[in-house]
Each structure stands twice: as C-alpha cells, then as structure tokens.
N, C-alpha and C positions, 0 to 999 in steps of 0.2 A: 894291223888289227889284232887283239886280243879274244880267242874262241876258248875258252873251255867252259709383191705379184709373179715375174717373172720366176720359176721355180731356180734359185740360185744353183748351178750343178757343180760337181767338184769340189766342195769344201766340205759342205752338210753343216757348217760351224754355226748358222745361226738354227739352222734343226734342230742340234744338237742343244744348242744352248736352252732352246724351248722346252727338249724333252728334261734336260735337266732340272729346269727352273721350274717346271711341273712336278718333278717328283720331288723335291727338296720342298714344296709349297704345300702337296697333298700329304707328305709325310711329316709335316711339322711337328708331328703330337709323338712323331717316333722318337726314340733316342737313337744318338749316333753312332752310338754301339751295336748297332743290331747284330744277332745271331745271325751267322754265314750257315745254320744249319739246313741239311739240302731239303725240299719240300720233299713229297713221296712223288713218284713216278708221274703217276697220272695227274698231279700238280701243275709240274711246267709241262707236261705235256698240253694239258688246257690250255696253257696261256698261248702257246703255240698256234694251236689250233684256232684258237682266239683273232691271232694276226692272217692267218688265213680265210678264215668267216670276216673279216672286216677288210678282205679285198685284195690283199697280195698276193701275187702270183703262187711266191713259196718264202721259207723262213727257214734257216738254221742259225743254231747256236751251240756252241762249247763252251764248256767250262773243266777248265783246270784247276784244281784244288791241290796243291801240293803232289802227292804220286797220280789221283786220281782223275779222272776224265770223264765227263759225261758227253757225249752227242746225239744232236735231236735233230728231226728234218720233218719240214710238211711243205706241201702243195708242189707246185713244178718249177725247175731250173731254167726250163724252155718249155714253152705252152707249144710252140709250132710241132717240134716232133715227139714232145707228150714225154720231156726225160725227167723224171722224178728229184726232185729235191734230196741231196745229199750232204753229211755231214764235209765228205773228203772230196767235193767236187771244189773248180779252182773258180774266180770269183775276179774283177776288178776292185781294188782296195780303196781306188780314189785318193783320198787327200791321207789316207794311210801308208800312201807313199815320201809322205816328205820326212816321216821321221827317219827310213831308209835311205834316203838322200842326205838327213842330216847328220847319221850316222856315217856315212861315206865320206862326209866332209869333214867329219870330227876325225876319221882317220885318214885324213891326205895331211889332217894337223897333225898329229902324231910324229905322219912321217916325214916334217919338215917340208912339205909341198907346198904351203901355204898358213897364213897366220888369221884368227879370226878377225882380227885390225885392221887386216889389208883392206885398200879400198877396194872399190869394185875395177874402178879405172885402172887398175894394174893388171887386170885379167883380161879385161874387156873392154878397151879404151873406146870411150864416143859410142856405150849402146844404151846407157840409160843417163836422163840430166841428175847433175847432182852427182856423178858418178867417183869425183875426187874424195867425195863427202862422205859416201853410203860405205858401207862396214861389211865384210862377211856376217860378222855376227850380228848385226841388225837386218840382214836379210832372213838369215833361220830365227830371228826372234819376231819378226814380220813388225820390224819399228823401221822401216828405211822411209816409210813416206811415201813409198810407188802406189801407184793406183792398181786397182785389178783389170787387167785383160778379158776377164770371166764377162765382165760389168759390158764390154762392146758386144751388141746382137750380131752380126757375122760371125762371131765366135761358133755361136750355137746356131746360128743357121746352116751352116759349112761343115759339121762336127768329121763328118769323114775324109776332107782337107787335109792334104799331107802337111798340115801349117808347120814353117817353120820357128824354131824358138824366137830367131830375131825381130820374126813378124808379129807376133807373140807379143813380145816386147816394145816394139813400134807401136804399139793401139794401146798400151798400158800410157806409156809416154806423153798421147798426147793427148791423154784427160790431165785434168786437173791435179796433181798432188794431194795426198790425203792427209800429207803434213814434212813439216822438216823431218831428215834425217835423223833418230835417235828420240824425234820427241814424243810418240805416243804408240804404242800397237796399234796399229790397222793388217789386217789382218786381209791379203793378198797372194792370191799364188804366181802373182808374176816373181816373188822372191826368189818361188824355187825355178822359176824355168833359169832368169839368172843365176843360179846357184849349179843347175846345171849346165851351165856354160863353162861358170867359172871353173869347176870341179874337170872336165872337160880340156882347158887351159893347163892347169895345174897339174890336173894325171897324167898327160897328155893321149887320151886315150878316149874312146867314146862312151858316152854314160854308160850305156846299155851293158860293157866290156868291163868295167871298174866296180860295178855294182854287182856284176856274177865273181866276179875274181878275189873283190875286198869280202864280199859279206854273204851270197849265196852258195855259193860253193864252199867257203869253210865251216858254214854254218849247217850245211846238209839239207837246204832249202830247196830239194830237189823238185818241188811243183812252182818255184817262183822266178818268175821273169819281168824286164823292165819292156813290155809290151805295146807301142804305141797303135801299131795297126791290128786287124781283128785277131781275136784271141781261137788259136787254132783249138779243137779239139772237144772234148767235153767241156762245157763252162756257164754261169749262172751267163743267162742274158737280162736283161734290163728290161723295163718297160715306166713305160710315161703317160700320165694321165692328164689329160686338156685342163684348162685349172684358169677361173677369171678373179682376181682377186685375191688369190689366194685360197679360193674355195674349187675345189675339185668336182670336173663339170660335166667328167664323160670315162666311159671305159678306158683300161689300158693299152695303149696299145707297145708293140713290141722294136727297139731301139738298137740301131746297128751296135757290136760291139768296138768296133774300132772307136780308139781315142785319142786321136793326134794329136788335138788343142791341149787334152790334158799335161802331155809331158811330162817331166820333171817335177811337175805340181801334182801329177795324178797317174801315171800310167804303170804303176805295178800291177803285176796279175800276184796271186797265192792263193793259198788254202789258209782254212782255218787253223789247222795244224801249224805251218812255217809260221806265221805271224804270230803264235802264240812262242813258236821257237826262240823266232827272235826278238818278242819283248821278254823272253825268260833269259836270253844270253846279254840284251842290253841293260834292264833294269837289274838283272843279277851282277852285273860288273865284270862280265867274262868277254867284254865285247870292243870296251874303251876303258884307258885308261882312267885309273879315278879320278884325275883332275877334270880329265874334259866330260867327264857323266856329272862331276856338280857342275861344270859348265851349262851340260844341257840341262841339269836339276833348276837352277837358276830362273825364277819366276817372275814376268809381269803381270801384273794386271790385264785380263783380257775380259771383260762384260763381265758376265759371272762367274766367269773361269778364269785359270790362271795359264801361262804360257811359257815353253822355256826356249831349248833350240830344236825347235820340228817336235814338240812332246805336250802336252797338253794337261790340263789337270781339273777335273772336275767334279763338282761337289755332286757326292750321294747320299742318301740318307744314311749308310751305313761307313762316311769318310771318303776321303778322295779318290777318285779313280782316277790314274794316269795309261799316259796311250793319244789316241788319236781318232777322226771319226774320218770317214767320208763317203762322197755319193756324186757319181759322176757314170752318164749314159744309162742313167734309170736302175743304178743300184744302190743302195743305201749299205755302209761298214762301220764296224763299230768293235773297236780294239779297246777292251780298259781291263789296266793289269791294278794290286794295290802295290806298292812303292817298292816291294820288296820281290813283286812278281812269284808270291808263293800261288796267290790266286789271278787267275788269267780266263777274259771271255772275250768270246768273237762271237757276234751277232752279224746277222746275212740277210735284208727283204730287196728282194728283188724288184721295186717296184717306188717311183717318184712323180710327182709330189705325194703326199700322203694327206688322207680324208682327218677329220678330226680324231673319228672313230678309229681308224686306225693307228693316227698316231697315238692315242690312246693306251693301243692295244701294246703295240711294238713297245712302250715307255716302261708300260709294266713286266714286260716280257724283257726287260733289259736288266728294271732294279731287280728283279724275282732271282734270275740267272748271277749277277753284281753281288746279290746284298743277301741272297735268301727270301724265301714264300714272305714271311713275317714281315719284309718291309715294301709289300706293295701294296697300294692301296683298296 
C-alpha cells in the first residue's frame, strides 16, 4: 500500500439515486458551476435543524474544504440514554465499506496476491455458479450477475445472526441471476461478501486483520474498525420506521447495532473524520498505485450514476461527486469527495426509511454542504 416497499438496507444506492435525481431535477435552472462558497453559519445550520424537525433522530455533517473543516451536529446519537449528536462520534458506514474492501483488494493486486482476471473459482471453488466465469473485477464493478442476498427476507429477519459469509452467499445463489457475467451492472452486495472471501484466500489472513494492517493503521484511522457484531462504546444507533408501501407509517423505533449480514458488503464502523482520511489519501493517489486508482476510476454505467471498483460517482448540481453512500441497521452515510478530493463531506441521519419531508430536508442538507447555499433549492 501506498500512505502519504421493503426499506432496501445496506446499499442506500436506490436512496441515493433518488436524492440525486431530485436535486439534478430541482436544480435544473442552476449552472453546473455553482459557487462552493460556504453559506453564513446560521445557513446550514438551518438546514440541520431542518432534518431534525422533519423527524430524525439526529444529523451530522462535515465538510472539508481544502486546509478547512466545518462540523455540525443536531438532535441524538442514541435517544435511549439521551447522548447528544456528535461531529466526532463513530457511526456504521454501510455500503461505504466496499470501497475500503475495494481498496484492500486493489492492494493484495499490488502485491502480486491476486490478479483482477482471476476467476473467482481460483479462490473459492464451488461457492457461487458461474464461478470459472465471474472476474475479481467484475465483482468490485458489481457486473458479475449474482443476485443480492439483501433481496432474501431472513436476511433481515435474523439481522443479529452471527450469518456466515458462505450462507450469505448460498441464498444469493439460489435466486435467479440478475444476468451473465460481464454483461450489465446490477448492483449487489453479495460481490463483496465474495470479495471478502476471496481477499481472505489471497491474504491469507482474516478480513477484519488485512484491513487494520493494509489501510487502518497506516492510514491513522484510529476510530475505524471492520465491525460485524455490536459496536462497542459511544456510537450513532440506528433507528427504523414501520413504512407500507413505501410511505412511512409510524414512529421510530430503535435497531440493534450489530451487523453480521452486512459483512464485507457493510460492516465498517468510523468517524467522519477517517472517511474523510481516507478518501483524501485514495482519491489523492497516496494510497494505490496510479494504475489501479484509474482502474478503480474506470466507469459503468449504473442508472443515473456511474460506477467504478467500490467508488461511485454521482451527478450534482455543482459536477460529480465521487465516494460512496450507505445505510444499513437504520443509519443512513454519505461520502462525496470531488475527483481531486480537495473538497470532502460526510453526511450522518440516523434514522430509515425516510418520510418524503424528510428526505426532502436531508437532499438539501447534502447539496447545500456538496455544492454550497446557492445550489439548493
């Protein structure tokens, strides 16, 4: 390594794509130049407070602007013992874990441990069909064809199930294919639990081991761990809202932390801080070598986004934001650096599914903090 109806849980990726597709629609009449100049104080503060009058537990956000930093917090962390919403408390990241897994596998490449070509069946003979066929790299590009595991309701029935990855993997298996190997994005986290096997195979070494060795620890990531059972200590909890249709039907209530389903596809904890770290040391180029960062630069087509290896990229009003979203055991994350990672935000609501009004509220509290006051609407 290089240092200097069903509320879908664990991806957020069709949330996401929603909040985006709303503000690229309401902002239409913007230009895509918009001024990054920062509102006055009591601005995003508003909008803040905004996400918390329309229901959320609590909200923080960061932004990094080149030397400078802002951090905001409103409402609570944990309603049960009344801890106050925090800039620097630590958080489940969700599906902002795959790009930290994609980065661990971009440097097992590195270190000749494995090739992104190799099949899967060289790693892990006989654990997913197709397996001669599927690609490393079509698993971080989420074009292999597997079905999601997310998609089976025992999943989320069970969420405190010490599930293992293989089982994980078995109920992906025996739905239907979302398509051949290589032929289209579908977008699944059974990739990474596979990814984390394979990574696993390769290190020889346990995820959890490879990912503080390769990338937390030389990175100075000192609040972030690969987490699958409950999150020891001070930490945002979750909460989840009864919801028919999609329409949000009743109070929140409050959601184990533990995430064993998630794995590999979801079980980082951090701070706003390290995540901001370490898309400042990946998209900076201090992290992977320059081959395999245009590797993971390297874009599909994904709905209205685009997709690389574990990296994401999505339209703002004010140009792409890259990074990654997610939302797994009733917390909502939201990583978007711009390409060069001069400017860097982490957005934090503790609380899923989300009312209209609220997602609303959180949309504009995203581009406001992304893009500047001026482009929200």
């Amino acid at each position: 390594m290089r240092v200097g109806p069903r509320p879908r849980e664990l991806t957020l990726w069709h949330l996401a794509a929603a909040v985006t597709m709303l503000a690229v629609v309401a902002g239409a009449g913007i230009a895509w130049a918009v001024s990054r100049e920062e509102p006055p104080d009591e601005s995003l503060g508003a909008l803040l407070d905004r996400v918390v009058e329309e229901g959320a537990p609590g909200v923080l956000v960061v932004v990094r602007d080149g030397g400078a930093t802002r951090a905001e917090a409103r409402g609570l962390a944990d309603r049960r013992r009344a801890t106050p919403m925090a800039a620097d408390v630590r958080f489940r990241t969700g599906s902002i874990t795959k790009t930290f897994v994609a980065a661990l596998v971009l440097d097992l490449v590195a270190d000749g441990k494995l090739r992104l070509d190799d099949p899967v069946a060289r790693w892990v003979p006989g654990l997913v069909p197709r397996g001669n066929e599927i690609t490393v790299r079509q698993l971080l590009r989420h074009t292999s064809g597997l079905a999601d595991y997310v998609d089976d309701p025992r999943v989320l029935r069970a969420p405190a199930r010490p599930w293992r990855p293989e089982e994980l993997v078995a109920m992906a298996a025996a739905q239907p294919a979302a398509g051949a190997p290589g032929e289209r994005f579908a977008y699944a986290s059974t990739n990474y639990v596979v990814l984390g096997l394979v990574a696993e195979r390769a290190g020889r070494a346990p995820l959890a081991v490879q990912l503080a060795r390769r990338l937390f620890a030389p990175l100075r990531l000192r609040h972030t761990a690969y987490v699958p059972g409950t999150v020891p200590g001070r930490s945002v909890h979750g909460y989840r809202s009864p919801s028919h249709q999609g329409v949000v039907t009743g109070d929140a209530v409050e959601v184990d932390t533990a995430a064993w389903w998630a794995g590999a596809a979801g079980a980082v904890v951090s701070s706003a801080e390290d995540v901001q770290r370490f898309f400042g040391a990946l998209l900076g180029g201090r992290l992977l070598r320059p081959q395999l960062l245009r590797e993971m630069e390297t874009l599909v087509p994904a709905g209205r986004n685009r997709y690389g290896l574990g990296i994401a990229v999505f339209p703002t009003p004010c140009g792409p934001a890259w990074g990654h979203t997610g939302n797994v055991q009733g917390t909502v994350a939201v990583a978007w650096n711009t390409r060069d990672a001069s400017r860097r935000v982490v957005l934090v609501v503790n609380t899923y599914p989300l009312s209209g009004e609220l997602e609303a509220a959180v949309r504009r509290l995203q581009i406001a903090a992304f893009c500047g006051l001026a482009a929200t609407p």
